[in-house]
C-alpha positions in Angstrom: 118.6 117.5 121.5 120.3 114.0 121.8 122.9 113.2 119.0 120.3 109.9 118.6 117.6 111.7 118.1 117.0 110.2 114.9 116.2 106.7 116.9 113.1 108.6 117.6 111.3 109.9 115.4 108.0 110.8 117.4 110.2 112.7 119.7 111.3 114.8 116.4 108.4 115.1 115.4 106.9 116.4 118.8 109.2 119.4 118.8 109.3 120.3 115.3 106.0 121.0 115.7 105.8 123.5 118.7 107.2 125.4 116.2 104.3 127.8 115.0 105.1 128.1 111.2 102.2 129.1 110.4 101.7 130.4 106.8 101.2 133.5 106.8 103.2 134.6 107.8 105.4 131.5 107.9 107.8 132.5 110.2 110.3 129.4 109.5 113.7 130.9 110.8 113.4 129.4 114.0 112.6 125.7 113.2 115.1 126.0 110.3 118.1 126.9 112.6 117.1 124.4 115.1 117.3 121.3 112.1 120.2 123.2 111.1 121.9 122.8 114.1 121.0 118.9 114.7 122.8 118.5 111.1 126.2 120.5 112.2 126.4 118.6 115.4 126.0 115.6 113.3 129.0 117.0 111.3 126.2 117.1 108.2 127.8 120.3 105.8 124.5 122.9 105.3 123.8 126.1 103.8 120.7 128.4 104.2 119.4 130.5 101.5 116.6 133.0 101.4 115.1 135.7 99.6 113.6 137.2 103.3 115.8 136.4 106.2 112.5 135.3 107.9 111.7 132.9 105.4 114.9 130.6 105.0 115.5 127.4 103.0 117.8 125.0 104.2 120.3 122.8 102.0 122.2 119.7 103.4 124.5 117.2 101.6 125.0 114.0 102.9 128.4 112.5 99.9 127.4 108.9 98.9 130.1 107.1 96.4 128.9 108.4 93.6 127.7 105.5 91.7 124.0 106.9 91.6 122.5 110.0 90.5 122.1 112.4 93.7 118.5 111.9 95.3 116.9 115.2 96.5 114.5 115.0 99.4 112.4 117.9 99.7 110.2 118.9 102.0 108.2 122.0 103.8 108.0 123.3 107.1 105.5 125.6 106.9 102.0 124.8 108.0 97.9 126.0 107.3 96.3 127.8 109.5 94.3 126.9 112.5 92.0 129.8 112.5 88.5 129.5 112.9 88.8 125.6 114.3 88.3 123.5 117.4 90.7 121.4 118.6 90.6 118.5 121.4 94.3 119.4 121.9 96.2 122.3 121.2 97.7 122.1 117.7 100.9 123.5 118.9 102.0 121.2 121.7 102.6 118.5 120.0 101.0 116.0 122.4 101.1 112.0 121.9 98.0 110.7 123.5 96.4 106.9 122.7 99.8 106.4 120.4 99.1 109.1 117.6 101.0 112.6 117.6 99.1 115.5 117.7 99.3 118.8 116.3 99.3 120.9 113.4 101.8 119.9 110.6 101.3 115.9 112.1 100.6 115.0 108.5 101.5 117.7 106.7 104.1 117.8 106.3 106.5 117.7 109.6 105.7 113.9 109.6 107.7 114.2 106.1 110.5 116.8 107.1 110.9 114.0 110.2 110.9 110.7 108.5 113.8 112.8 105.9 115.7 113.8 108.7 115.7 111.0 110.6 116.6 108.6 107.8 119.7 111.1 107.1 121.0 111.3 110.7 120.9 107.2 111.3 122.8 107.3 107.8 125.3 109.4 108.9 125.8 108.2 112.2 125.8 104.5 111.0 128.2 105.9 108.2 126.2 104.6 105.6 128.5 103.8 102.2 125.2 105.2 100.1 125.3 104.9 95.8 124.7 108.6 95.5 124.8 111.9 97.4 121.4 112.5 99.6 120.6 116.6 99.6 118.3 117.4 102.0 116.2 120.7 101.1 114.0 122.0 103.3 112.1 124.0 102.0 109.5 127.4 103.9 106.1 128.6 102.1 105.1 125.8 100.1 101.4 126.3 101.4 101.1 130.2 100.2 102.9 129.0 96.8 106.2 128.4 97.2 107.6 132.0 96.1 110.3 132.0 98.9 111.0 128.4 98.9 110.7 125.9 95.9 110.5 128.6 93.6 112.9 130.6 94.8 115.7 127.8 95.3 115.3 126.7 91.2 114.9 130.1 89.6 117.9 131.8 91.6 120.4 128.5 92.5 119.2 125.9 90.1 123.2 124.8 90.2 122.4 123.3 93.8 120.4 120.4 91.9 122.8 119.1 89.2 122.6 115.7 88.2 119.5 114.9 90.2 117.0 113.1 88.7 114.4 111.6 91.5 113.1 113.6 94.3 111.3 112.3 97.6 108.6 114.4 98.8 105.2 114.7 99.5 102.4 113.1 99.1 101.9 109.6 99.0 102.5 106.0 100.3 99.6 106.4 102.9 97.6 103.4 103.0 94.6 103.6 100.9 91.5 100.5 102.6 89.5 99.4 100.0 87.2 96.3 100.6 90.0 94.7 103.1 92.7 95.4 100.6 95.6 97.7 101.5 96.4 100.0 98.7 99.5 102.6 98.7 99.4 105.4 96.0 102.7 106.8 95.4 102.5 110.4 94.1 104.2 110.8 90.2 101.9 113.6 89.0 100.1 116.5 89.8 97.3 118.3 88.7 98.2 122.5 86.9 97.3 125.5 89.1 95.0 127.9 87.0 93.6 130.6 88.8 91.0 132.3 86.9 89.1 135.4 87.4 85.4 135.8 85.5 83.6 139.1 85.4 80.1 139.2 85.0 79.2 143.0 83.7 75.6 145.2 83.4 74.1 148.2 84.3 74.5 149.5 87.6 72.2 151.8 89.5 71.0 153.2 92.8 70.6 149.9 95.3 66.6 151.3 95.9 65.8 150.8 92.5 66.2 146.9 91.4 67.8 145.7 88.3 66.9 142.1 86.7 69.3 140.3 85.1 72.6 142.7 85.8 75.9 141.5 86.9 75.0 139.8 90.4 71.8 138.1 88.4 74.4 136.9 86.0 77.0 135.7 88.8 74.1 133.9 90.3 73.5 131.9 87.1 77.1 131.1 86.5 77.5 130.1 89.9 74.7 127.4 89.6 75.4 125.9 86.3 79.1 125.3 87.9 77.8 123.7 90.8 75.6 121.8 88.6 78.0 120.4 86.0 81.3 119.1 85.9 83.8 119.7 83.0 84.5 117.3 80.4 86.0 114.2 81.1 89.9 113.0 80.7 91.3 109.7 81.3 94.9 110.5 81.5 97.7 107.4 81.8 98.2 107.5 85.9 94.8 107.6 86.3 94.0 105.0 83.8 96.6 102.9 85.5 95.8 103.4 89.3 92.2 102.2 88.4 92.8 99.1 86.2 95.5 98.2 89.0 92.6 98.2 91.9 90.5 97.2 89.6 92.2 94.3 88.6 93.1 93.5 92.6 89.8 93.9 94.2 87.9 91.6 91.1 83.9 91.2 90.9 81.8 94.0 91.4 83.8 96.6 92.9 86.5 96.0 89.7 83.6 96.2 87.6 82.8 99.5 89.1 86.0 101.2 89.1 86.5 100.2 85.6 83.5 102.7 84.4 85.4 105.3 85.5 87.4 104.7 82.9 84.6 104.7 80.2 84.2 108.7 79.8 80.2 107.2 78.6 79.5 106.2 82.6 82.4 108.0 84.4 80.2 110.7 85.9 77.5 108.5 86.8 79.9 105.9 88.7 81.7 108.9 90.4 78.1 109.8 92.2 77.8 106.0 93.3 80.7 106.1 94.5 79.8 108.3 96.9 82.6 109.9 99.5 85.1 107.9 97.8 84.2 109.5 94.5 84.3 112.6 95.6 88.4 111.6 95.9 88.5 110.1 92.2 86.6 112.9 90.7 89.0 115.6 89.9 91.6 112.9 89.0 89.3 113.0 85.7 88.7 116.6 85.6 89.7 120.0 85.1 87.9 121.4 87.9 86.9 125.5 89.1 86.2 126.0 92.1 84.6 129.4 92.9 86.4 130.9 96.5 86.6 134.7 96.2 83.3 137.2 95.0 83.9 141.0 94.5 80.9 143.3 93.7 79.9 146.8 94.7 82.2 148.0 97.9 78.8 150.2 99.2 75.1 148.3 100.3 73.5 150.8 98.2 74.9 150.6 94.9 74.1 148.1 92.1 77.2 146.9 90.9 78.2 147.3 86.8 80.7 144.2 87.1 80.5 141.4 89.5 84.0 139.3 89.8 84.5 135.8 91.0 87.8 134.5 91.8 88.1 130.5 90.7 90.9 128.0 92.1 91.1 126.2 88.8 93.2 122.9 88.5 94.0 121.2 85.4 95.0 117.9 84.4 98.2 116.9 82.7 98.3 117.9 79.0 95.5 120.5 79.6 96.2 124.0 79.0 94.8 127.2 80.7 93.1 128.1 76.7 91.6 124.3 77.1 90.5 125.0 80.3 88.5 128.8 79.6 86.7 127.1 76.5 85.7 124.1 78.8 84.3 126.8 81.1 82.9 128.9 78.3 80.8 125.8 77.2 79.6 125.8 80.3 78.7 129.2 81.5 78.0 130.8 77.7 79.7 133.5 75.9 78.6 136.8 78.2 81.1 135.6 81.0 85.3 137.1 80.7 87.6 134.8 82.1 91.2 135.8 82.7 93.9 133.7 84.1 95.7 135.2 87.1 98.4 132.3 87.5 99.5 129.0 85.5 101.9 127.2 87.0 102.7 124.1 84.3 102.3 121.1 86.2 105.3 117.9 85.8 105.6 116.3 82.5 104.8 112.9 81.4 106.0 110.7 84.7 109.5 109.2 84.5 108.8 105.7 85.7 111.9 104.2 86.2 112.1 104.2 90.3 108.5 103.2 91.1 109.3 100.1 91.6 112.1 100.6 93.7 109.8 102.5 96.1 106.5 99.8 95.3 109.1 97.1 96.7 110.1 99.0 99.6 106.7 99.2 100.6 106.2 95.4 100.5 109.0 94.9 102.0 107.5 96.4 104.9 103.9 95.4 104.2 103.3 92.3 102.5 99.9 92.8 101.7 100.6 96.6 100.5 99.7 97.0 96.8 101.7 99.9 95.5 99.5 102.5 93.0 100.9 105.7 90.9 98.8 108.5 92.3 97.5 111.7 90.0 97.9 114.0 93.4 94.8 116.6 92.5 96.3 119.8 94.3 100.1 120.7 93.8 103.2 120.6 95.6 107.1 122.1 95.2 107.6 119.2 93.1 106.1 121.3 90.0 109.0 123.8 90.6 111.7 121.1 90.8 110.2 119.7 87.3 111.3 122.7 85.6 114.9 121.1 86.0 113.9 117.9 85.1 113.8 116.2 88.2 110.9 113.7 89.1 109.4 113.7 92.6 108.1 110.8 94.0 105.3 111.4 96.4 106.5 109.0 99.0 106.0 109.6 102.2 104.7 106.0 103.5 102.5 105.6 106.4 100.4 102.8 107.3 96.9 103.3 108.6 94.3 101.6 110.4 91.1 101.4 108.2 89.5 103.6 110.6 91.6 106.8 110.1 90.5 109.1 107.3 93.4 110.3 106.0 92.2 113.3 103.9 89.6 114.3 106.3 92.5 114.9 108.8 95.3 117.2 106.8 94.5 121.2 106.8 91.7 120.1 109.5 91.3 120.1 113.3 92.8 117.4 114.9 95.1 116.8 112.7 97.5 113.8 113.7 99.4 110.6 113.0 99.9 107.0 114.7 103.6 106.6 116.1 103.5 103.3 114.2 103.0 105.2 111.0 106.1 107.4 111.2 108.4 104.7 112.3 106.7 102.9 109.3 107.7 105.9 107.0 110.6 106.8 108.3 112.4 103.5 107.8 110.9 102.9 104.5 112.5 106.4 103.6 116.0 105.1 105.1 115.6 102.1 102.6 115.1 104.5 100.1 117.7 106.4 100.2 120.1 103.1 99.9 118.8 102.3 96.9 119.5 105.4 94.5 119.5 104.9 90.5 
């Protein structure tokens, strides 16, 4: 591609994405050699590491004066699948119609790998004097865990990261509309995976002659209180201060609303008010189980002795997997084993210190934007990258017409993003990167 690529981003964009990383299996080696080689030619020293040859990570180091801590941006190239969905345009072509980019990846998180790479390339070619180093990691199978990316790069070349202390990555600094007022939540925090298996056990038998009450009976009943009732709730600080901070903003009744939330007395009761929007806040102030995967008998005609259900538990900050079970417990009585398949520990307590850095940026570019620190409720690489003390910033800004639903539109068909939103991202990311601590 042409050395100023970088000048256009949607043109990036367009091509990362006819690359199918689809995850699984991923396949990134193809999309990682071609940003590879759009770095060499921009005489941008790289490295690739991986622990399959199929599944590469890529590392790039752009040297700043070294008056500032080095900034990582990280991001992913691999993508969801689009199995099973119906799309107006194919999710691999990468087509721009009416001024929004289409395709799978469009949000997340090619957008993100283009605004990094673009704001890295117009750096180098504009021989930027930046405060710190800028390493560029890109990162493959961040949606199937991370195991050969993010994981991979801190357990087995931790050294790569000295001296970094603030990360850009996903997700935040999309605009959030609320009652004509243009909010932007910047991602600090994350939520703990905790995925938990619960068996369900009693008598089996032949599938002609019925059983009450046995394991499937008991699944059945565990299944609807959970539906039924949430877990306790938590007000943790970002929470606590992303609500006071809209609620203080939008004044009247809706500030008067959004400040139940934050009275665990009437949180439940203003999350169902709240409707759709609610159903965004809720597991902000939750430990939540969501039931995905059932095992019982593997023939029609036998009655089961143990029925299991797989849950994709998430816990808040502080929480830990024994303070999730007993929440669960309470819930679903005594009869019910849990056991936790996998705990990954989410950030600690947020380091602060460059939010407003980033809150400005945004300002800068919006006047009317009104910066928020985000609780993101699902996880990213940046829980890996917090095992070496490094804080990620969810910051990947875009601004949005009122009209487009943002999380109805990642993982889903159709998935897509206005030009003007990139451009908007990309050169708040190339602001960013001037202004290292």
């Amino acid at each position: 591609m042409a050395s100023d690529i970088y000048k256009r981003p949607a043109e990036l964009l367009q091509r990362l994405i006819q690359f199918d990383t689809t995850n699984p299996p991923g396949n990134e080696k193809a999309i990682i050699a071609f940003i590879n080689q759009l770095l060499t030619d921009a005489g941008i020293p790289t490295q690739i590491l991986a622990k399959d040859p199929n599944r590469p990570n890529l590392i790039a180091r752009l040297r700043g004066r070294g008056d500032a801590s080095p900034l990582l941006l990280q991001g992913h190239v691999d993508v969801v699948t689009t199995e099973g969905q119906t799309w107006q345009h194919p999710p691999f072509e990468g087509t721009i119609i009416d001024n929004y980019i289409w395709g799978r990846g469009a949000l997340d998180m090619k957008s993100g790998v283009t605004m990094m790479l673009a704001a890295l390339l117009r750096a180098k070619a504009e021989n930027l004097s930046l405060p710190g180093d800028i390493i560029l990691v890109l990162l493959s199978d961040e949606e199937a865990g991370g195991n050969m990316g993010a994981k991979f790069l801190v357990e087995e070349h931790p050294d790569l990261f000295a001296g970094v202390k603030f990360a850009i990555g996903e997700f935040g600094g999309f605009t959030l509309h609320v009652n004509n007022r243009r909010f932007y939540p910047i991602q600090v925090a994350e939520k703990q995976i905790c995925w938990t298996r619960a068996i369900l056990r009693g008598p089996a038998g032949h599938g002609s002659m019925p059983i009450r009450g046995g394991a499937m009976a008991k699944l059945g009943d565990m299944l609807i209180k959970l539906n039924h009732q949430r877990l306790p709730v938590h007000i943790t600080p970002i929470p606590r201060q992303m609500f006071q901070t809209m609620a203080n903003e939008l004044g009247g009744l809706s500030g008067f609303i959004l400040r139940q939330l934050l009275n665990p007395r009437f949180t439940d009761k203003t999350l169902d008010l709240l409707g759709e929007r609610g159903r965004l806040f809720d597991p902000m102030l939750h430990n939540t189980a969501s039931p995905t995967i059932l095992h019982g008998s593997d023939k029609i005609n036998v009655i089961p002795s143990e029925a299991i259900v797989e849950l994709d538990g998430r816990i808040l900050p502080g929480q830990t997997p024994d303070d999730f079970i007993r929440e669960l417990q309470h819930i679903v009585g005594p009869d019910v084993e849990f056991q936790v398949l996998r705990h990954d520990p989410g950030p600690p307590e947020p380091d602060m210190t460059w939010f407003s850095t980033l809150g400005n940026i945004l300002r800068e570019l919006d006047p009317e934007a009104i910066p928020l620190p985000l609780l993101q409720n699902g996880v990213t690489d940046a829980r890996f990258f917090a095992r070496l003390g490094i804080q990620t910033y969810g910051f990947l800004p875009m601004k949005l017409p009122p009209d487009f639903n943002f999380g109805a539109t990642i993982h889903a068909a159709d998935e897509r993003i206005p030009i003007e939103a990139l451009d908007f991202g990309t050169e708040a990311i190339f602001r960013a990167i001037q202004q290292t601590q």
